[in-house]
C-alpha positions as CSV (number, residue, x, y, z in Angstrom):
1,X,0.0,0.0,0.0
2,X,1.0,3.3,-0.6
3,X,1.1,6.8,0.4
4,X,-1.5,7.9,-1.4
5,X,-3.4,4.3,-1.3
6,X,-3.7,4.6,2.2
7,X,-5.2,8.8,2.2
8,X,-7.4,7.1,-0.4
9,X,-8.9,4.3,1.6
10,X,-8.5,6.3,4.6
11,X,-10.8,9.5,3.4
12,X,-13.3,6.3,2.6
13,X,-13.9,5.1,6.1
14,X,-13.1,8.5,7.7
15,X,-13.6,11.4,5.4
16,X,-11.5,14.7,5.2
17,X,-9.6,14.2,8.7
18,X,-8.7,10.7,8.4
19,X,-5.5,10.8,9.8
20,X,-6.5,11.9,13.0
21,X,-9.3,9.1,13.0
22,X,-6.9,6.4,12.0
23,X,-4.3,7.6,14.6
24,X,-7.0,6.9,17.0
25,X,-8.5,3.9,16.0
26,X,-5.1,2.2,15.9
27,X,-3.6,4.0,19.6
28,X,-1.1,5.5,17.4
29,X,0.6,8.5,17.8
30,X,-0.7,11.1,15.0
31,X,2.9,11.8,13.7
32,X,3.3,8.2,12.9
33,X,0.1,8.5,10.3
34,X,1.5,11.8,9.2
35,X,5.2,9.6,8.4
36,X,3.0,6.9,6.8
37,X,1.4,9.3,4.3
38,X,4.0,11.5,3.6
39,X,5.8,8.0,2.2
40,X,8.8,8.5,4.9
41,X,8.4,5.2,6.6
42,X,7.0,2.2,5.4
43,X,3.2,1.0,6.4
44,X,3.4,-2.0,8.6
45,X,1.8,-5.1,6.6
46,X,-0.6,-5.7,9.7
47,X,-1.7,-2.3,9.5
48,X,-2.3,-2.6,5.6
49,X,-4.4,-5.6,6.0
50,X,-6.6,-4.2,8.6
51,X,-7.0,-1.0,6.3
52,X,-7.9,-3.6,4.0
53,X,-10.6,-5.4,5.5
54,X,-12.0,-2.3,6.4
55,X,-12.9,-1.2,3.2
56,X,-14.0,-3.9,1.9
57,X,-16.5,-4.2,4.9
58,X,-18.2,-1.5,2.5
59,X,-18.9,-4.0,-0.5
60,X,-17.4,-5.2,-4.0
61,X,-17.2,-2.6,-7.0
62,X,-19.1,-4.6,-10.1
63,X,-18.2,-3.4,-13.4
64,X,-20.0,-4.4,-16.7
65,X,-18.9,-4.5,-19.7
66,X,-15.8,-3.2,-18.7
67,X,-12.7,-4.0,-20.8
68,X,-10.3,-1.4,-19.2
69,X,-11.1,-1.5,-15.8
70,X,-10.5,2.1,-16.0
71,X,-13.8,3.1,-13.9
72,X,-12.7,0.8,-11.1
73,X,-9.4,1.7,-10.4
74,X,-9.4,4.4,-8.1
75,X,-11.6,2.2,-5.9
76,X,-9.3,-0.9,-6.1
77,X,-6.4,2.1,-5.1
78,X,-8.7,2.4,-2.3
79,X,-8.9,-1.2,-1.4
80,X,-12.1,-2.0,-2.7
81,X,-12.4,-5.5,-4.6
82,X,-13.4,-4.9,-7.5
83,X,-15.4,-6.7,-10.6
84,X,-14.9,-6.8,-14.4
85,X,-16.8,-8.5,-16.8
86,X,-16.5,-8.4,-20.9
87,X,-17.1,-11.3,-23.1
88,X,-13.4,-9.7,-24.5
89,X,-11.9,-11.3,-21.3
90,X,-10.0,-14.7,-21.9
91,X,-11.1,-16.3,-18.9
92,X,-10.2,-14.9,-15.0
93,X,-7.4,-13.1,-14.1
94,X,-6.4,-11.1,-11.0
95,X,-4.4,-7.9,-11.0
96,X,-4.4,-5.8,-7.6
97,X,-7.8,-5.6,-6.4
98,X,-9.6,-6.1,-10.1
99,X,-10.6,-9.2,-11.4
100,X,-11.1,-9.2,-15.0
101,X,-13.5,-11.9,-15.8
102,X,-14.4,-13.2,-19.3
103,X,-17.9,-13.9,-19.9
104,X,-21.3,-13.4,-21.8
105,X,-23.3,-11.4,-19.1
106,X,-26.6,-12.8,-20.9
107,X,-26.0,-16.0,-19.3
108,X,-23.4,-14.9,-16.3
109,X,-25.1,-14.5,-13.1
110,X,-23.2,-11.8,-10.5
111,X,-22.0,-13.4,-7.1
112,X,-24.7,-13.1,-4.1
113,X,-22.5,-10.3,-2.1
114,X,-23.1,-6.9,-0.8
115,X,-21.9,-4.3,-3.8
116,X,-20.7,-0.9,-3.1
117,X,-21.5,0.6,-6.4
118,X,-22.3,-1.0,-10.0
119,X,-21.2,0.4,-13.5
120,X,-22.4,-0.8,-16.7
121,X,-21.0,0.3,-20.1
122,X,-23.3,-2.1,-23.0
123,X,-22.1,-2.2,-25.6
124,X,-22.9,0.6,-28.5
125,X,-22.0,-0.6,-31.8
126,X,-25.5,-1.0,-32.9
127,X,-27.3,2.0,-31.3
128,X,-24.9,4.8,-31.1
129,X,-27.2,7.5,-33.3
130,X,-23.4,8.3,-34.8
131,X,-24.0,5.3,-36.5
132,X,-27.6,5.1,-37.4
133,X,-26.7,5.3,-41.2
134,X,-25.6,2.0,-40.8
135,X,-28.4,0.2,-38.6
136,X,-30.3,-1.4,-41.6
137,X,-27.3,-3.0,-43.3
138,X,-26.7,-4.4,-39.9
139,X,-30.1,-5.5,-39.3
140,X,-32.4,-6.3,-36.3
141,X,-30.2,-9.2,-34.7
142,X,-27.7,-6.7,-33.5
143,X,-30.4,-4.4,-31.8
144,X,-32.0,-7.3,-30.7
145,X,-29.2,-8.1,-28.4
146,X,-28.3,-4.5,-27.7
147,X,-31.4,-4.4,-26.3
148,X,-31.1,-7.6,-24.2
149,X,-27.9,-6.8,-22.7
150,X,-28.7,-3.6,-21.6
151,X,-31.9,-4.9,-20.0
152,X,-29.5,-7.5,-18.1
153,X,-27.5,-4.5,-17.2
154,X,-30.4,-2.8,-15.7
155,X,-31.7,-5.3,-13.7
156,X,-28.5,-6.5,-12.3
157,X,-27.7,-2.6,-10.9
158,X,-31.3,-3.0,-9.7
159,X,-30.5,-6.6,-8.2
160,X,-27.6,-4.9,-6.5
161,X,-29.6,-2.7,-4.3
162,X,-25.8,-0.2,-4.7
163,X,-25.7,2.8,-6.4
164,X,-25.7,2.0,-10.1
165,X,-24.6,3.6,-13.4
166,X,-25.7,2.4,-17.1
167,X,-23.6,4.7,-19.6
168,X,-23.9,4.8,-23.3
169,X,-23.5,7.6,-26.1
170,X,-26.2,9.3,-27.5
171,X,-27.9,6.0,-28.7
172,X,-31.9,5.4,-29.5
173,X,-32.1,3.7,-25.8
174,X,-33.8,7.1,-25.5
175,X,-36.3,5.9,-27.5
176,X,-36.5,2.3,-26.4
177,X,-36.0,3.0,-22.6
178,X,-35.9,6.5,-21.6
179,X,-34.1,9.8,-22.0
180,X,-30.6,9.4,-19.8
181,X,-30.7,11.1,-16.5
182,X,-26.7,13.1,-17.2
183,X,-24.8,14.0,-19.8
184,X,-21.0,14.7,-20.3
185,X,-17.9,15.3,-21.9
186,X,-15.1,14.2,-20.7
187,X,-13.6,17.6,-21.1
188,X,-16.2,18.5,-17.9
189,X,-13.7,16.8,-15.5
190,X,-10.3,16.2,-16.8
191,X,-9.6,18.8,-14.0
192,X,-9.7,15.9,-11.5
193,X,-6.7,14.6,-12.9
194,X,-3.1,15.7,-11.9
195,X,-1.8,17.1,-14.1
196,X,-5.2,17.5,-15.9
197,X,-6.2,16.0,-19.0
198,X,-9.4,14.1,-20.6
199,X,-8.8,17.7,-22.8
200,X,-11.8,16.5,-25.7
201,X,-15.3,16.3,-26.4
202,X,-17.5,13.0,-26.6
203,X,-21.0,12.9,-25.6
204,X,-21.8,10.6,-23.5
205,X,-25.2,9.6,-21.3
206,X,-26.3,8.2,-17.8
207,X,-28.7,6.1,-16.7
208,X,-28.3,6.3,-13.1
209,X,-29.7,5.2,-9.4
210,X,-30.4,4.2,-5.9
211,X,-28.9,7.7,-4.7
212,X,-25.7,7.4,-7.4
213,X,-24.5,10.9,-7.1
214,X,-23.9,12.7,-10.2
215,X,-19.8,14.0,-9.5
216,X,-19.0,17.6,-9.7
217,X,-17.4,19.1,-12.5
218,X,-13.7,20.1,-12.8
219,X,-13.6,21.7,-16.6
220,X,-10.3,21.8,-18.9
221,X,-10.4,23.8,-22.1
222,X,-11.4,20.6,-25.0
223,X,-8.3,21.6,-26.6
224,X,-8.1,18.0,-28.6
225,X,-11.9,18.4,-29.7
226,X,-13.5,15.3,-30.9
227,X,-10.7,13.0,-31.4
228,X,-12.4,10.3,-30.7
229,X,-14.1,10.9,-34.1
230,X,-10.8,11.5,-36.0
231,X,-9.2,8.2,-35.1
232,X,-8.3,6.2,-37.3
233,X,-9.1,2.9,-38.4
234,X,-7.9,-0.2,-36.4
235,X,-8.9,-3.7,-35.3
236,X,-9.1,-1.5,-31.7
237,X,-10.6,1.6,-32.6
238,X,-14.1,0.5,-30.7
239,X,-12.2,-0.2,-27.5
240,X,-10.5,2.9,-27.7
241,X,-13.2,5.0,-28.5
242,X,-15.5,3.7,-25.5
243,X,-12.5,3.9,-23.0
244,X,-13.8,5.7,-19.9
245,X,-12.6,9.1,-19.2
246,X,-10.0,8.6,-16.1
247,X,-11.1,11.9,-15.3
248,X,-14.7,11.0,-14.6
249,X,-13.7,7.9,-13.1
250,X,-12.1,9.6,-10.2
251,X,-14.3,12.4,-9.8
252,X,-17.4,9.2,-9.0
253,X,-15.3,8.1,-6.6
254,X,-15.3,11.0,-5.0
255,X,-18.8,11.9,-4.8
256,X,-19.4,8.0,-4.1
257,X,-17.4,6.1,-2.2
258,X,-17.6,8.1,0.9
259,X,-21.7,7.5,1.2
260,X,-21.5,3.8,0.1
């Protein structure tokens, strides 16, 4: 664990003055949390074990669709263990605190725990309204399971009884669903970053509930505009493009993990 590791899980269980909360739960002198953070002296394995536990006391971080594990990782920094499953996956592998599991969620069935939070990111090929020009040549199959796997999406957040949040470009789940509850670019919080970046523009939409709580915004000038659209052809260009924001990723932990 490091410095920063531990003020992250730390401001989890005990908000803005952890240290002091931490020096007391332990019976530690305060300067010996203030040496620990500062990355002076090393954190006693016990210590980061019990740390550990602690957080994940507070649930499992599910992650859907998820082929980066880019929305999860300031939580696993944090200690949380954390969930993510895309049919890309080959098989289950374990690195940190994510576990990146391969499989088809419209026959994979989410492990009876408590959850701390639950993203979803279904996949957009065949209802992104960037590509509606295309949808009859690819016909009704491909909406057809669009459709299902977001449906599995939504009611394993609802399963979940966590915080949830389904997101998706601008896509015709409008239509077939409802109209999102958020929209962003990622631009509208590459401040959270250090230094910041996220400097472009890509629409995106949120479905979102059970009291998710929509992050504040940090804005950076979208100096890059829409690159996503200028990319270049490539066998990974779809993975790119749907990459989550690391921006936005840290600015939900933020407004989240503390109330989970």
């Amino acid at each position: 664990m490091t410095a920063v590791q531990l003020a992250r899980a730390c401001s989890v269980l005990f908000g803005q003055h952890w240290k002091t909360a931490l020096a007391s739960r332990l019976g530690m002198p305060l300067m010996t949390i203030h040496r620990w953070s500062s990355g002076k002296h090393k954190i006693p394995t016990p210590v980061q074990q019990l740390i550990t536990r602690w957080v994940r006391s507070k649930g499992t971080v599910l992650s859907l669709c998820d082929r980066t594990g880019n929305m999860v990782r300031p939580w696993a920094d944090a200690g949380f263990e954390c969930l993510c499953v895309d049919l890309q996956h080959k098989g289950s592998r374990q690195l940190g605190n994510i576990t990146y599991i391969g499989a088809d969620l419209l026959s994979w069935l989410p492990p009876p725990e408590r959850y701390a939070i639950v993203f979803a990111f279904p996949e957009c090929t065949n209802v992104a309204v960037s590509g509606a020009r295309w949808f009859r040549k690819k016909g009704i199959g491909g909406l057809s399971r669009a459709i299902d796997l977001l449906e599995t999406c939504r009611r394993i957040c609802e399963w979940s009884k966590a915080p949830w949040m389904i997101e998706n470009p601008v896509s015709v789940y409008s239509s077939y669903w409802r109209k999102p509850d958020h929209a962003f670019d990622p631009c509208e919080y590459g401040g959270w970053l250090d230094p910041p970046g996220d400097a472009y523009t890509k629409k995106t939409c949120l479905w979102t509930g059970n009291n998710f709580i929509m992050p504040e915004r940090k804005p950076v000038e979208p100096a890059e505009g829409s690159k996503m659209h200028r990319m270049p052809p490539s066998k990974d260009r779809a993975n790119r493009r749907s990459a989550t924001p690391r921006g936005f990723a840290v600015a939900v932990f933020e407004a989240n993990a503390q109330v989970v």
